[in-house]
C-alpha positions as CSV (number, residue, x, y, z in Angstrom):
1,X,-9.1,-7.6,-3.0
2,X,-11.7,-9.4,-0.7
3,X,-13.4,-5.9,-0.2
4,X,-13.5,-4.8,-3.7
5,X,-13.9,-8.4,-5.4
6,X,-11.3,-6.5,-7.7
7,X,-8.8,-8.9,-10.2
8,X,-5.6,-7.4,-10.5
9,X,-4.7,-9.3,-13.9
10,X,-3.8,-6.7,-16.5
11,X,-4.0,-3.7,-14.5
12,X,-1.2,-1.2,-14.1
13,X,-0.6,-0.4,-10.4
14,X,1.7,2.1,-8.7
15,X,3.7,1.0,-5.8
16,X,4.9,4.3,-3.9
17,X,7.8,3.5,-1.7
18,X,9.9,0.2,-1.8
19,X,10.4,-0.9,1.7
20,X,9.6,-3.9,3.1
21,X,5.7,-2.8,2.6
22,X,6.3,-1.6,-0.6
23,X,8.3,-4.9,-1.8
24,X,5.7,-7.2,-0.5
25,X,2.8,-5.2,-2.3
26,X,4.9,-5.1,-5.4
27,X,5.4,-9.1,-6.0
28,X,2.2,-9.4,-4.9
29,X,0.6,-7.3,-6.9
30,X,2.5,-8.7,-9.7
31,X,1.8,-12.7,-8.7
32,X,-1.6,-11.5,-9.5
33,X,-1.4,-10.5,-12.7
34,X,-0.7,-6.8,-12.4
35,X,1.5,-4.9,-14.2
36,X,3.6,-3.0,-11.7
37,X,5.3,0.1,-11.8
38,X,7.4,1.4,-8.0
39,X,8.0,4.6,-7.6
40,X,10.8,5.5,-5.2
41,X,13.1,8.4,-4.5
42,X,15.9,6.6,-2.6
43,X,18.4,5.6,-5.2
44,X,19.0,2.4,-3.4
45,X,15.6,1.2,-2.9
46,X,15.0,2.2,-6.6
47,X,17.7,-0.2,-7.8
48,X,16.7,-3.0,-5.5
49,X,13.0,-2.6,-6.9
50,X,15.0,-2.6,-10.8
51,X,17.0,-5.5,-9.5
52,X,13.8,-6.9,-8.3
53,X,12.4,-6.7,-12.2
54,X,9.8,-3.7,-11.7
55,X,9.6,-0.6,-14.2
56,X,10.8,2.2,-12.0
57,X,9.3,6.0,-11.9
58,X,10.3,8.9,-10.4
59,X,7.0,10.6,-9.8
60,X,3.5,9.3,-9.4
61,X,2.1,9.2,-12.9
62,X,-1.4,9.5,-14.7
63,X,-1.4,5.8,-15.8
64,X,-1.7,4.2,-12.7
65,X,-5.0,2.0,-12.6
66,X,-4.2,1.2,-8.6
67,X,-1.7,3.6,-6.8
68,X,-0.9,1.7,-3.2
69,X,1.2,4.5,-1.0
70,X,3.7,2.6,1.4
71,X,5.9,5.0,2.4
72,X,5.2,6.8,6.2
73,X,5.1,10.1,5.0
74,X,2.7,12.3,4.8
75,X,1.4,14.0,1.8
76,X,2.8,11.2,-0.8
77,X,0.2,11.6,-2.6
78,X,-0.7,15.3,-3.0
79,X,-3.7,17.5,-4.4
80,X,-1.5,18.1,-7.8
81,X,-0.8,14.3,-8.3
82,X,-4.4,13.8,-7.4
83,X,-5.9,16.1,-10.3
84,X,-3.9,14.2,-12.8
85,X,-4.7,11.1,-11.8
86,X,-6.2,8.2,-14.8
87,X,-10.1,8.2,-14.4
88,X,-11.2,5.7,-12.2
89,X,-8.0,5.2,-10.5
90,X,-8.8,3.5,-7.3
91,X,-6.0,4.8,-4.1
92,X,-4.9,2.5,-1.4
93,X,-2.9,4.0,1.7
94,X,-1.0,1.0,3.2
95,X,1.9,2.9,4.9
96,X,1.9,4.0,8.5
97,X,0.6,7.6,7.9
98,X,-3.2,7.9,7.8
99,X,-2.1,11.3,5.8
100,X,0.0,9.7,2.9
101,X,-3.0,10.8,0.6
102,X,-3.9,14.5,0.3
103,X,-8.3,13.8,1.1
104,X,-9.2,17.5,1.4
105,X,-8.2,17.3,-2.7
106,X,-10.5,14.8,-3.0
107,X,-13.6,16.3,-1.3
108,X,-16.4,14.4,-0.1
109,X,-17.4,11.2,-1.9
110,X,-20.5,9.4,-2.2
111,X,-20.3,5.3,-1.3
112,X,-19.6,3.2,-4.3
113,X,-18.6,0.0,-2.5
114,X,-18.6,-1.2,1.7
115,X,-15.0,-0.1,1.7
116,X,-14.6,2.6,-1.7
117,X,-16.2,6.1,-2.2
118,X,-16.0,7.6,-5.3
119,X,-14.8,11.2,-5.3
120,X,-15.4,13.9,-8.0
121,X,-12.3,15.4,-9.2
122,X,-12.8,17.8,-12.4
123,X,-13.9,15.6,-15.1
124,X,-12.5,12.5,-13.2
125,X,-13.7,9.9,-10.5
126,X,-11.3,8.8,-8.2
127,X,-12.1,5.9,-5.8
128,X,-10.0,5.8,-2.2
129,X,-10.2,2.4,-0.6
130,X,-11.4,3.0,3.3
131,X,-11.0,6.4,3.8
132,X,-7.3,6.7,3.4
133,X,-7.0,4.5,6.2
134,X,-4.4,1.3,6.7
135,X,-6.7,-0.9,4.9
136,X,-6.3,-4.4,7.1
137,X,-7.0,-2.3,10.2
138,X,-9.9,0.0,8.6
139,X,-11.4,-2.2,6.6
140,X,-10.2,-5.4,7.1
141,X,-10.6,-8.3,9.3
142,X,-8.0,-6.9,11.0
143,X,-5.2,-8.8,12.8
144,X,-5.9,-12.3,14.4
145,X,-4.4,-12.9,17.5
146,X,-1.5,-14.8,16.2
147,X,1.2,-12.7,14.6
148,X,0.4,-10.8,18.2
149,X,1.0,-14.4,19.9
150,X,3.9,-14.8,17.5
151,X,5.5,-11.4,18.4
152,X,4.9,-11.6,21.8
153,X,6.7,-14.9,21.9
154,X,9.6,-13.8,19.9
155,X,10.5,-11.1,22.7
156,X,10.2,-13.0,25.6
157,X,13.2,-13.4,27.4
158,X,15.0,-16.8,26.6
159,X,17.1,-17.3,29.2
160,X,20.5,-18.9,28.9
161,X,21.9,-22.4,29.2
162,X,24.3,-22.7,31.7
163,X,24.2,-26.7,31.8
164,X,26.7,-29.3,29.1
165,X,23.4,-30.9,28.1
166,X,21.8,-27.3,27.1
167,X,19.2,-27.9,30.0
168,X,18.3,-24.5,32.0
């Protein structure tokens, strides 16, 4: 959103995959006006995401104004969802793959924005958001040092208490 200076309010956006990553960009998304839509092919994770209140799809559809992958896997997003995709429809790759979205489909695009090219697909313009690329580490401010402090801290060893008082 910083990048793009883009307002989610009324637009319809895909979640693919309803993990942790998936959930969080999901009730974000909609605490920001979106409307959201998950696709997910677990059965469980799809009921969580229903549970959760969110339309659910089985495939990655044409109406999508956003489609945010969060899955891992590679090729989540492939050349034959990609040539149906809504004019304009911007992609975001926030799973761990840098390969969840198909780019040779997309061909070479011209800069629209710091962090979106536009890319020429039939009669359509698709816009990916930093090259397909986890977007808080290729296009963001990436990480501060503290959630690494935090982590860090978290597997330290603690020790044990071997005292009444609780003292080491």
């Amino acid at each position: 959103l910083a990048r793009t200076q883009l307002s989610l309010h009324g637009l319809a956006v895909l979640v693919v995959g309803y993990g942790e990553v998936g959930g969080g960009l999901a009730r974000t998304a909609r605490s920001l006006g979106a409307i959201v839509q998950v696709a997910e092919l677990n059965p469980g994770r799809a009921l969580i995401a229903s549970y959760d209140g969110f339309e659910v799809v089985e495939r990655i559809g044409d109406r999508a104004d956003i489609i945010v992958t969060a899955t891992g896997r590679t090729g989540t997003v492939s050349a034959e969802v990609i040539r149906n995709l809504k004019d304009g429809c911007l992609l975001v790759n926030a799973g761990h793959s840098a390969d969840e979205i198909d780019l040779d489909a997309l061909g070479n695009g011209q800069d629209l924005l710091p962090a979106v090219t536009c890319h020429q697909v039939g009669a359509r313009e698709v816009l990916l958001f930093a090259g397909g690329h986890v977007p808080n580490l290729a296009a963001g401010d990436c990480h501060t040092l503290i959630p690494f402090d935090v982590t860090h801290a978290l597997q330290m060893p603690g020790g044990r208490s071997d005292s009444a008082d609780g003292r080491r």
